[in-house]
C-alpha positions as CSV (number, residue, x, y, z in Angstrom):
1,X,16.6,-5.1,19.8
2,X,14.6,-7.5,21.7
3,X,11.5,-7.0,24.0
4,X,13.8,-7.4,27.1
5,X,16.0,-4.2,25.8
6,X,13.0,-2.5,24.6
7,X,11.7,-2.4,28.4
8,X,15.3,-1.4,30.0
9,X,15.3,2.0,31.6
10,X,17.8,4.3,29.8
11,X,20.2,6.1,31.9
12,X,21.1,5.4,35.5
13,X,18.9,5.5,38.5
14,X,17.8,8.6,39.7
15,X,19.6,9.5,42.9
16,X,17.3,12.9,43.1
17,X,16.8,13.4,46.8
18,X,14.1,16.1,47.6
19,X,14.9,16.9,51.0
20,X,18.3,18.2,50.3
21,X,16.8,19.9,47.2
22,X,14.7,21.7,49.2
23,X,17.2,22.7,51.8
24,X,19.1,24.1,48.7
25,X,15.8,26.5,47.1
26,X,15.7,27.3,51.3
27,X,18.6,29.2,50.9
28,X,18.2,31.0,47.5
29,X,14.8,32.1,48.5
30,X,15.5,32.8,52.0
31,X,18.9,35.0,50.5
32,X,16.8,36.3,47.0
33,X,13.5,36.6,48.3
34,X,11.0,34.9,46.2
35,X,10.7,37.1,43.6
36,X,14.8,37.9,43.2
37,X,15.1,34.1,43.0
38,X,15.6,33.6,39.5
39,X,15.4,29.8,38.0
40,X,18.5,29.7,36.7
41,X,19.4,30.2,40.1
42,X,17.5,27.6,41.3
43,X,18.3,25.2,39.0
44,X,22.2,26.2,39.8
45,X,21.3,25.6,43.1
46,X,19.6,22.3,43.1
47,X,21.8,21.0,40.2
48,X,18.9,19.7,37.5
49,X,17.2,21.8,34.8
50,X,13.8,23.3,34.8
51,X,12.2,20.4,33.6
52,X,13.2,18.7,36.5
53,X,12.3,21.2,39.2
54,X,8.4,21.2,37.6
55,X,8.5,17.5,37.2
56,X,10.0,17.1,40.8
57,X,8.0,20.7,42.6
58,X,5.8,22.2,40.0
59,X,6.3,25.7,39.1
60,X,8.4,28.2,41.3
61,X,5.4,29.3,43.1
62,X,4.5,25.3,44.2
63,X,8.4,25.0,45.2
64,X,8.6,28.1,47.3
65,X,5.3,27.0,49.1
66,X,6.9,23.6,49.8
67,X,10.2,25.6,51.1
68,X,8.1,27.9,53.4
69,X,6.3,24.3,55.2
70,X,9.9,23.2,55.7
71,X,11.4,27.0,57.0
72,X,8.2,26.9,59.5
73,X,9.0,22.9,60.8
74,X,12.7,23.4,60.6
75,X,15.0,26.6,61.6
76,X,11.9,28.8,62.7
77,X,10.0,25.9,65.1
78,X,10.7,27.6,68.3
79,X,8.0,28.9,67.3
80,X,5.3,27.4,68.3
81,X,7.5,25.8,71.1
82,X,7.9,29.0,72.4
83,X,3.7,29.7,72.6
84,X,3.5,26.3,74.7
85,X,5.8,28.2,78.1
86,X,4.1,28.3,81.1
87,X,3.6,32.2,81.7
88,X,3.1,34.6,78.9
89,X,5.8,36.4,79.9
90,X,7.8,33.7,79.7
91,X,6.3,32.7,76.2
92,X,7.4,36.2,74.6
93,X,11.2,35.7,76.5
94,X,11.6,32.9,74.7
95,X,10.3,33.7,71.2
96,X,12.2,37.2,71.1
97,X,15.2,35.5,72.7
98,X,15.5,32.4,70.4
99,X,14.7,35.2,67.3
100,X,17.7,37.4,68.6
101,X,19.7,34.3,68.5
102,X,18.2,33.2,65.3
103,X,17.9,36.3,63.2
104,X,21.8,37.2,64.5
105,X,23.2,33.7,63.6
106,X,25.9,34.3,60.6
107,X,26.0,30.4,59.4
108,X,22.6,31.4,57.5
109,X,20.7,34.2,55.8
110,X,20.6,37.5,57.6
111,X,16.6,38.6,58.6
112,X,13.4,36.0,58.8
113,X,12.5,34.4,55.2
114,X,8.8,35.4,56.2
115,X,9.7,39.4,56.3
116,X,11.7,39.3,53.6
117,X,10.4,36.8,51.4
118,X,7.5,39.7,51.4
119,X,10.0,42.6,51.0
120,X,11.5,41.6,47.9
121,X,8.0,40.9,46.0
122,X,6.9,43.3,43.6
123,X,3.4,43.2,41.9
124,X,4.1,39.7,39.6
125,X,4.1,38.3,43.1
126,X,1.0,39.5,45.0
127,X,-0.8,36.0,45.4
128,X,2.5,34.9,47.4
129,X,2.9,38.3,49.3
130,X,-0.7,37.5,50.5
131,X,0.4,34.4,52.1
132,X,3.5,35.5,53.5
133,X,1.2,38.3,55.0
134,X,-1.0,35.2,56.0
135,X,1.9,33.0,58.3
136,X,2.9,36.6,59.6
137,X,-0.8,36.9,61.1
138,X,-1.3,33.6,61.8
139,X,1.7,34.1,64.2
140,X,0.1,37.5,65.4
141,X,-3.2,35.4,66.0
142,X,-1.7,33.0,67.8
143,X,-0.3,34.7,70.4
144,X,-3.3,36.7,71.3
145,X,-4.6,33.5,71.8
146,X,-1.6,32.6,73.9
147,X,-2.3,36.1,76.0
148,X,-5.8,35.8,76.1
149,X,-5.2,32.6,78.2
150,X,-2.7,33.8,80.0
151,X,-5.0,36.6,80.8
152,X,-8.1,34.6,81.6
153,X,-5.8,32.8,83.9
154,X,-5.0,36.1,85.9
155,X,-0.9,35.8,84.2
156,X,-1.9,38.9,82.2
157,X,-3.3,42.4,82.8
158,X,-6.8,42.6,82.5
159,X,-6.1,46.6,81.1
160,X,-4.1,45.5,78.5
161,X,-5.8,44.7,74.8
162,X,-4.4,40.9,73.8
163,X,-4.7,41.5,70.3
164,X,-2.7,45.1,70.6
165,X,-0.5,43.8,72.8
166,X,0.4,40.9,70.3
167,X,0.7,43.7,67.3
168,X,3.5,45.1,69.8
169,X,5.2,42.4,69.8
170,X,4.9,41.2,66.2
171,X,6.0,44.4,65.2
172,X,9.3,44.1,67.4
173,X,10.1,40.5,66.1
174,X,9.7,42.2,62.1
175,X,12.1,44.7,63.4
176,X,14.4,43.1,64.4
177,X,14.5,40.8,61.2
178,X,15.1,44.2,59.1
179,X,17.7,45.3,61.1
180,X,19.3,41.8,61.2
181,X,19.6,42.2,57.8
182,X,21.1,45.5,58.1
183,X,23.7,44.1,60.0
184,X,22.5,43.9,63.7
185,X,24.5,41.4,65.6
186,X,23.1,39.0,68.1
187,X,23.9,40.9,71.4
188,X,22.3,43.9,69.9
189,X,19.5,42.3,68.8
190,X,18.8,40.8,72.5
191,X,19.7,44.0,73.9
192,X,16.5,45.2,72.2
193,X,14.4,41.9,73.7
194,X,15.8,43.3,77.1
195,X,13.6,46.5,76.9
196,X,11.0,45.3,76.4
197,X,10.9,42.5,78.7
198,X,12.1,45.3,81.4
199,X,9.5,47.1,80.0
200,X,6.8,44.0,80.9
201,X,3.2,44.8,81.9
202,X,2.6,44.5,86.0
């Protein structure tokens, strides 16, 4: 064997793309939770061996983190879009109406990955609970901030606590992602963000 041969990758190319991977550990995780995601699932899913996925992600914990940035920028993005509408009422319209439609979609998972990602941990998964519990009050934060402008722009009661307000709602959205995965269906599920836009503060 000559240097030439000696230098000559063995094997052929990789063809490993980590976008798609990720959109595959999306679904397990989003379906399992992250702590009923096994990796023999995820290397099933992804189609390479544990070696890979460290060599590729890190461990489970570093993949699932990477999977949350890409569920938060991708399916779950109206968001933030939503926090950017011109009234606060109109803000919380379209953040409970694009969840309704979201959360009652039947091409994906059933509920929010950031409820039930949390649901499904036990204690082996506490530091990843925390941070799930994290994005969920980040959220929460952010839209008092979103009704604290409104408010000191007179589009907002002045009686009305921002930051209670903003639990309120939060705790709608999170109930409507458990009983999406109970089996709500989209029109039930919007029939719910009717209420409690009828319901509206004057």
């Amino acid at each position: 064997m000559n240097v030439t041969e000696m230098k000559r990758p063995r094997g052929r190319p990789s063809v490993f793309d980590h976008e798609e991977a990720l959109d595959k550990a999306l679904l397990v995780f989003w379906t399992r939770g992250y702590e009923g995601a096994s990796m023999a699932e995820l290397t099933d899913a992804l189609g390479i061996n544990r070696p890979s996925i460290y060599a590729a992600f890190g461990n489970k914990e570093a993949l699932f983190r990477k999977v949350m940035r890409k569920y938060l920028s991708g399916p779950v993005s109206y968001v933030s879009e939503a926090f950017q509408q011109p009234t606060a009422k109109q803000a919380v319209e379209m953040l409970l109406i694009k969840s309704a439609e979201f959360l009652g979609n039947p091409d994906h998972p059933k509920g929010c990955m950031l409820v039930q990602g949390a649901l499904t941990c036990g204690q082996g998964a506490e530091l990843i609970q925390q941070e799930l519990a994290g994005f969920r009050k980040g959220y929460e934060n952010a839209l008092t901030k979103r009704l604290e402008f409104a408010q000191s722009h007179h589009d907002f009661p002045k009686e009305i606590n921002p930051a209670e307000f903003a639990k309120y709602i939060a705790t709608v959205h999170q109930g409507m992602s458990v009983q999406a995965t109970s089996g709500a269906t989209k029109e039930e599920l919007l029939a719910v963000v009717s209420l409690v836009l009828k319901n509206w503060p004057r």
